[in-house]
C-alpha positions, -999 to 999 in steps of 0.1 A, spaced: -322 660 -513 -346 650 -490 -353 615 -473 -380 591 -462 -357 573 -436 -372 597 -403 -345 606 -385 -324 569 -395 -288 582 -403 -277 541 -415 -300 546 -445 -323 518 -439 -358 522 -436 -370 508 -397 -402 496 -413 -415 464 -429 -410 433 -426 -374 427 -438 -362 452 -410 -373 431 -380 -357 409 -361 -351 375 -372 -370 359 -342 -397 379 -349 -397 370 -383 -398 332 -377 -425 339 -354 -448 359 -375 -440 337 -406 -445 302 -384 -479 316 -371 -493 316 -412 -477 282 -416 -499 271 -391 -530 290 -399 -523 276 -437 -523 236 -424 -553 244 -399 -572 260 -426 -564 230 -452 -553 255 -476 -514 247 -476 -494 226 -499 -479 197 -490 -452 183 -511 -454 149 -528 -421 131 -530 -426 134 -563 -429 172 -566 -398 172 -543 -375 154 -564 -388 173 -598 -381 207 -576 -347 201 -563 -342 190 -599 -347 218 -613 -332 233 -588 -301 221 -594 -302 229 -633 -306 263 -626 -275 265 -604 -255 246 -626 -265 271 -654 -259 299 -636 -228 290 -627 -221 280 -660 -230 318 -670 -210 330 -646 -176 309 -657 -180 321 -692 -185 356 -678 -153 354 -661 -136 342 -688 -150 365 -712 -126 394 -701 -98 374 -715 -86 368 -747 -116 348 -763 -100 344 -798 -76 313 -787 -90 295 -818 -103 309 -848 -132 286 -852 -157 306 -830 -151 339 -848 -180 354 -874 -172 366 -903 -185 395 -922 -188 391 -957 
């Protein structure tokens, strides 16, 4: 089996972006924040927009940890209470 890594015995890639160093990746990512607002091209949030996104935000993290509750749970004995149970007629 061969491999792309080049001589990298860890099995991570040393390319792209998510393999550099955290400074450097602030750097490089600060430098198109700035380009973006100098440009005119980036989006400023409304408080507005802020409040809807962190709203929805917070559904989806209450739903996914809802999801992962029942998931938990699911491994144990679900029949406590006949109600839930389909029939088959």
């Amino acid at each position: 089996m061969a491999s792309n890594n080049q001589g990298s015995s860890s099995g991570k890639s040393n390319r792209g972006f998510a393999s550099m160093d955290p400074q450097r990746q602030r750097e490089i990512a600060s430098e198109g924040g700035r380009a973006a607002h100098e440009k005119g091209t980036a989006h400023e949030f409304t408080s507005e927009e802020a409040r809807e996104a962190g709203r929805k935000g917070g559904q989806a993290r209450s739903q996914n940890r809802r999801n992962a509750m029942n998931a938990s749970s699911s491994g144990s004995s679900n029949s406590s209470n006949g109600s839930d149970s389909s029939s088959s007629n």
